[in-house]
N, C-alpha and C positions, 0 to 999 in steps of 0.2 A: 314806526309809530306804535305806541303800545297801545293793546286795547282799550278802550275808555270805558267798557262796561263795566259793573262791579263785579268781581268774583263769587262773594258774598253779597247780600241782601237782606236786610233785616226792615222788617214796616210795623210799626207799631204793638209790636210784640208785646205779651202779658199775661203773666203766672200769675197763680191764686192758692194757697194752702187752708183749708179751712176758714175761707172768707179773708184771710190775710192776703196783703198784694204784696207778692215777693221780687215780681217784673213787671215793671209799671211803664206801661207805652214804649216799649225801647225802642229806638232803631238808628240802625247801623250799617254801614259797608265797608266792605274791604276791596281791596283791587289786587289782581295776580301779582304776585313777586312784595306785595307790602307784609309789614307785621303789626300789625293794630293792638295793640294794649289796654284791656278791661280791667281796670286797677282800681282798687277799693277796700275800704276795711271788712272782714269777716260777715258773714249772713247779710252782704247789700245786693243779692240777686244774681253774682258773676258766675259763678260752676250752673247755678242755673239756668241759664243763657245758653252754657255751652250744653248742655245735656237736651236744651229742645233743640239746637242747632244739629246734632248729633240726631236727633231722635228717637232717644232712649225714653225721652220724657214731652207730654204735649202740653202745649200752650193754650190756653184759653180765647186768647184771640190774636191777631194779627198774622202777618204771613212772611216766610224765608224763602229767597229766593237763590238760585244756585245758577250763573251764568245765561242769565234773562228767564231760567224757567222756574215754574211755581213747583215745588217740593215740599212746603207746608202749610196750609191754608184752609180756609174755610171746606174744597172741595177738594183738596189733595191732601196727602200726606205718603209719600214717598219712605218706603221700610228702609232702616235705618242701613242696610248693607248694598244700599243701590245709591247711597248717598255721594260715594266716590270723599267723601269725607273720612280724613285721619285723625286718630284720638293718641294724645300721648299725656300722660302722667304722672303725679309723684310716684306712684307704686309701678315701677315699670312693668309687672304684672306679665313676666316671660315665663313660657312653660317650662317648669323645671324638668319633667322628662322627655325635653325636647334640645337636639343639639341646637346651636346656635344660627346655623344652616335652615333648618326644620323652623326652626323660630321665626327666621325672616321670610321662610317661604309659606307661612302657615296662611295669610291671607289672599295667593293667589290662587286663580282658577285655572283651568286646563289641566295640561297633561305634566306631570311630577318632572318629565326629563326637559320640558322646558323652561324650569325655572331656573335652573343650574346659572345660565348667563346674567340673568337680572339679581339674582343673590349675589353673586360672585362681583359685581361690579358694585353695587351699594357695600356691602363688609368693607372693598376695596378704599370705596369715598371714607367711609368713618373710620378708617385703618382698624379693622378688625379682621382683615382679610387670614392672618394664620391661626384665628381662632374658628375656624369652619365647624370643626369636629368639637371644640368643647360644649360644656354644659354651663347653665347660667348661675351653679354653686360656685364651679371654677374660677369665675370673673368677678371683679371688686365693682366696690358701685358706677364708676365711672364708664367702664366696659360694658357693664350691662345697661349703661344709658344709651352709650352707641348703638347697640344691636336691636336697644326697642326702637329707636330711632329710624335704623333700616329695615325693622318688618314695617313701622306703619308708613314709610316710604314708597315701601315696594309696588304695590298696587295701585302708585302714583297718581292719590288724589290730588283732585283742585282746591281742598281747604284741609288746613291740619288746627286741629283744635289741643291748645295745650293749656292741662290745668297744673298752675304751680309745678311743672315737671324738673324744677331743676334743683327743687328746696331742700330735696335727699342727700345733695352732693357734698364730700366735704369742701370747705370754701378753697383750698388749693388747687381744684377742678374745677370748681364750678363756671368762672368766666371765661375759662379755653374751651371748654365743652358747649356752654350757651352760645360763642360764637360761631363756632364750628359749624353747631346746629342752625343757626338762622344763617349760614354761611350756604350752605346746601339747599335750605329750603327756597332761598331767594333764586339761584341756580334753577331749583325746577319750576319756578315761576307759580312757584303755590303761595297761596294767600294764607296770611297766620293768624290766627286770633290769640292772644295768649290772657291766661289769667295768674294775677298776682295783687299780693296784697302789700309789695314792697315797692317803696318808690325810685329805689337805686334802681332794680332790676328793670322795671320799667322804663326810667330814663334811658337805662343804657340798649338797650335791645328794639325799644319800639320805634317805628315811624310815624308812629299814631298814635296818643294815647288817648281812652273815652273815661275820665273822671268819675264813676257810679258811686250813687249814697242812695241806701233805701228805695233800692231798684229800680234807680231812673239817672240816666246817665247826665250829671250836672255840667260837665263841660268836656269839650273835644277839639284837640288839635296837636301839632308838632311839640313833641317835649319842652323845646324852649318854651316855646308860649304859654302851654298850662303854667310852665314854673312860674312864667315872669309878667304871666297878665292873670291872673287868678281871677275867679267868679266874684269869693268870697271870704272870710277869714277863715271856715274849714278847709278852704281848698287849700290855702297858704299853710295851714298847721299839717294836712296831710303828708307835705315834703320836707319840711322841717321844723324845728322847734320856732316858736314863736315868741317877740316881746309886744303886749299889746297897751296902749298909752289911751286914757278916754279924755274928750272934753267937747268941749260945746262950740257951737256953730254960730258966730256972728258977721253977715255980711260974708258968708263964702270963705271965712276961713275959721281956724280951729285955734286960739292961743295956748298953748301948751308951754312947759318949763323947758320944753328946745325949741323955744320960737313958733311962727305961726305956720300952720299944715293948710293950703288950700282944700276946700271941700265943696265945688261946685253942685250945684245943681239940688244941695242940702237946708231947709227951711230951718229960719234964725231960730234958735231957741235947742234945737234937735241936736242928741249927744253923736258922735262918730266916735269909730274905736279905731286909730292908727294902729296898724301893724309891721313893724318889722323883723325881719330874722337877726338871731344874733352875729353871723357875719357881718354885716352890713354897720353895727356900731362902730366906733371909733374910738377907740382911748387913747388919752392925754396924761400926761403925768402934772399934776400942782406944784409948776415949776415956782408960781411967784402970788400962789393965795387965791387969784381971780379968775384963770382957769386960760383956753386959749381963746383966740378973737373968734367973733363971730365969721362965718362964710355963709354965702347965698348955697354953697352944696349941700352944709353942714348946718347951717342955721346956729340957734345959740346952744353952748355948751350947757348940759347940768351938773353936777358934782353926785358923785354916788362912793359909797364906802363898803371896798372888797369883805363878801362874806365868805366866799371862798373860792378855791381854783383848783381846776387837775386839769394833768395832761392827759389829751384821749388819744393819743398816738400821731396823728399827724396835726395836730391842734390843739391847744389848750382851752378852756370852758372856762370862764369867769363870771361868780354874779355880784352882783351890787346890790347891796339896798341903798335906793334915795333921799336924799335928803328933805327935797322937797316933797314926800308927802308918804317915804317909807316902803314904796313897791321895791321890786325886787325886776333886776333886768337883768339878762344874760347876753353877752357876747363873747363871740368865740375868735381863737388870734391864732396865725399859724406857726405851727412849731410849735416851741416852748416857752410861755410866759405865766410864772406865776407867781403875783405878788401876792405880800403877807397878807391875812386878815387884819383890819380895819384899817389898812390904807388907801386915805381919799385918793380918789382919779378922777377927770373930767371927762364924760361922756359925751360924744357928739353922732346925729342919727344923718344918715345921706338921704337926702330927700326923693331922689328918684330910683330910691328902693324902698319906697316906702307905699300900703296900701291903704287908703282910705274907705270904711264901708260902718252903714248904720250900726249903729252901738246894739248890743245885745245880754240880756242878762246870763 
């Protein structure tokens, strides 16, 4: 049975820059062998998190805990190299006048003839094992990710903290390397926090992910879920493109030109903004003028006229503008589909991919 306690510990954690709140109550846990995922757009508080985590930088209030014990708080604070905490990077930040060997053995203590074994076996893990003797100009990016990898290994922390570390790679490395990496880290039952500002990257690597905006984390759970039960309409835009449809609330539901959108628990009078992504549309071709029948999935068709289409490589992008009232909707088809400009098509929205939340200017 695995341990149930957290690895990580985070309680209402809170940065301040010049009266600004950069970390607003956060908190957080992780569990040994999990990868948790701080995923967010640019300046919402993430590298900051990791850096009091780290303890490079102090928190104003709350408290980090590390395996039931207190390491940052009101009456602790634990120096940042007794953290048993690892830091990995975009800048993988290896000493150039250091062999590769030397590199991976720089963070451990004792005596120099005893690290020979635990270097030798980490290189090993990240197949870098015949580059012992080079230097880090020798090696291409990918190489020299593995080898930052096994020094902040070495020393075999309970938490490895990684900001944006794989953003440097060219993209033919990057996802054999990313797995590699959390391939190893789960092996040593170390707990991951990562940070990133992409949502692929996220999906694919976390078991966790914590949704942050303006340094407070809006919502948290298993990748599927953040995609497919979303907060909000930011959350929904954060993962993909969006088409957003308004209209008004009578008796619990929404009349719209695709039929009616229930909107419980929303008072008569009050606009709601449907949202859905452009996979989830459907197009019809005007086989016979009136478009295709209505479906309880699909609800009723509207008629929109192609303004344009490309192929994006595994799918083609299509927008319309409406007939009925001139917006502009994108859905996307897979493969190859791209019909002329100003060819009508009939749209149709699946209803239980679709998000209902109060309208917003």
């Amino acid at each position: 049975m695995k341990n149930a306690q957290p690895r990580l510990e985070i309680r209402n954690l809170t940065r301040r820059y010049d009266g600004r709140v950069v970390v607003d109550d956060l908190s957080l846990s992780v569990m040994p062998g999990q990868v948790t995922c701080l995923l967010g757009p640019s300046g919402c508080g993430k590298s900051t998190t990791l850096r009091m985590i780290a303890g490079v930088e102090h928190p104003d209030s709350g408290e980090i805990w590390v395996d039931g014990q207190l390491i940052c708080g009101q009456n602790a604070h634990l120096p940042p190299e007794q953290r048993q905490i690892g830091l990995m990077f975009q800048d993988f930040a290896l000493f150039p006048h250091l062999s590769v060997a030397d590199n991976v053995a720089f963070g451990l203590t004792g005596r120099r003839a005893d690290h020979a074994p635990r270097v030798a076996e980490l290189l090993g893990r990240v197949g870098m094992g015949q580059f012992v003797d080079s230097f880090p100009h020798e090696l291409s990016g990918g190489e020299q990710q593995r080898v930052a990898l096994a020094r902040a290994l070495a020393p075999r922390p309970r938490i490895m903290l990684m900001d944006e570390p794989f953003s440097g790679l060219d993209n033919r490395l990057r996802d054999g390397i990313r797995d590699e990496t959390l391939d190893i880290l789960r092996d040593e039952d170390t707990a991951v926090l990562l940070v990133t500002h992409e949502p692929d990257e996220a999906m694919r690597m976390a078991d966790d992910i914590a949704l942050m905006r303006g340094g407070r984390i809006v919502q948290q759970g298993a990748p599927y879920n953040v995609y497919n039960a979303p907060r909000d309409r930011d959350s929904v835009a954060f993962f993909s493109d969006i088409n957003v449809i308004r209209g008004k609330v009578q008796g619990a539901l929404t009349q719209t030109p695709f039929g009616q959108f229930l909107a419980p628990g929303v008072p008569d009078g009050a606009e709601v903004d449907i949202v859905i992504r452009p996979q989830h549309i459907r197009i019809d071709f005007d086989r016979n003028g009136h478009g295709p029948l209505p479906t309880p999935e699909t609800g009723t068709p509207a008629r929109g006229v192609v303004q344009r289409a490309r192929f994006m490589g595994s799918e083609s992008l299509v927008e319309f503008c409406m007939d009925h009232d001139g917006s502009i909707l994108k859905a996307t088809v897979p493969n190859v589909f791209l019909p002329s400009p100003g060819k009508p098509l009939w749209l149709m929205i699946r209803r239980d991919r679709c998000f209902v939340f109060p309208a917003r200017d």
